[in-house]
N, C-alpha and C positions, 0 to 999 in steps of 0.2 A: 628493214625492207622499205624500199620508195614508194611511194604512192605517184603513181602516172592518172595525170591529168590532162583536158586540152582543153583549149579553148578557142571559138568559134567566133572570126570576127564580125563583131555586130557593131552598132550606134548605139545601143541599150546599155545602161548598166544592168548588174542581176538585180535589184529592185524593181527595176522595168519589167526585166525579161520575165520576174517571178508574177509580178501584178498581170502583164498579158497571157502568160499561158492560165492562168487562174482566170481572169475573165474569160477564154477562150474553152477553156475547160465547162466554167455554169451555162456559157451561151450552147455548146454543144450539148450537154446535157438536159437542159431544160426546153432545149427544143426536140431534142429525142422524148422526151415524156409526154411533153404536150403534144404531138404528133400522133404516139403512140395511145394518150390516152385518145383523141380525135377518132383514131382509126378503132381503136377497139368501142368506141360507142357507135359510130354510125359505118361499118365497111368500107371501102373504096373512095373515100372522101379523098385521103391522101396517096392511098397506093397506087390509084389508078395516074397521080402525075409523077411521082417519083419513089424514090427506095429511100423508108425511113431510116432504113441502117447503116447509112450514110451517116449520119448524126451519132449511132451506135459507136460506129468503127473510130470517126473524128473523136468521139466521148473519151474512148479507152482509149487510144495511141497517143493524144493530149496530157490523159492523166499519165502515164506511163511515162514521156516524156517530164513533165513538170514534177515528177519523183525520184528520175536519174538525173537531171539537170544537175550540175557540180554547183554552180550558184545559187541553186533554187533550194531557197531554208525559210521556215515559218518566222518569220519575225515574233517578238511575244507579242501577246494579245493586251492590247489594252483593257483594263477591267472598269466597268460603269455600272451604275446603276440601273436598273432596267427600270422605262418607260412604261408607260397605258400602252402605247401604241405598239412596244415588242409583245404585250399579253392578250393586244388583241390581233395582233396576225398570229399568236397560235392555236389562239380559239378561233378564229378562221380555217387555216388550216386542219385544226381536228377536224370543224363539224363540214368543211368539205370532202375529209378521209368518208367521214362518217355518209355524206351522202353519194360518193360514188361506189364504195362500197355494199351500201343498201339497195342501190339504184341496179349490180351488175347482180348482185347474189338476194334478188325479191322472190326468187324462182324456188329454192328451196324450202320458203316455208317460215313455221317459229324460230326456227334457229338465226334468220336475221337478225332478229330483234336482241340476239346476244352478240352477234358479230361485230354487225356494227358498230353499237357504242364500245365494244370493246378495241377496236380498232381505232376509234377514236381519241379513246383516252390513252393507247401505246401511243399513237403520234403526236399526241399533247406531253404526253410524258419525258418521250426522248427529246420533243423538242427543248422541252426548259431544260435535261440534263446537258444537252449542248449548249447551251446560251448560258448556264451556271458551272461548266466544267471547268476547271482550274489544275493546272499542270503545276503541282509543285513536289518538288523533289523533297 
């Protein structure tokens, strides 16, 4: 059986085209969260100028696009050592899980005090298994 392909003319090579829809892909997402975390701490901050789901929709159509992309393949990862400075944006990262989570669920009570640092330590957790996952066959 053939495989039907096509190809879209572009300036890019697929390295190119792979590296921008990837940036384009974090830029839309991480401003869909940052947005949405805004609006769910203070109301109306951003909804009252525009539709955060704008950033949503961009989010998924981006990723969906750069996962059918015929060019679009992960290159391997280069593997390094990891820095002070990769262990300490995950311990950033946990103890800000940790504090926006305390901060949205202080209403219930004792059970915070289990949430949070539990919460903490899953996104400290998955983060190093990302940072230490290794794809070998």
């Amino acid at each position: 059986m053939n495989k039907i392909t096509f190809n879209i003319a572009t300036p890019f090579s697929g390295t190119e085209v792979r590296e921008l829809l990837s940036f384009a892909f974090q830029v839309s997402l991480v401003s869909f969260l940052g947005f949405y975390l805004m609006e769910s701490l203070r109301p109306g901050v951003v909804a009252n100028f525009f539709n955060i789901n704008i950033f949503l929709w961009s989010a998924i159509v981006i990723g969906v696009l750069s996962t059918v992309w015929p060019m679009v393949v992960p290159e391997a990862k280069v593997e390094g050592k990891p820095t002070w400075k990769d262990y300490v944006w995950m311990v950033l990262l946990a103890l800000g899980t940790v504090a926006v989570v305390w901060y949205k669920t202080s209403s219930i009570g004792w059970l915070v005090k289990v949430i949070a640092p539990l919460s903490g330590l899953i996104v400290l957790g998955l983060s190093l298994l990302v940072y230490f996952d290794k794809d070998e066959s």
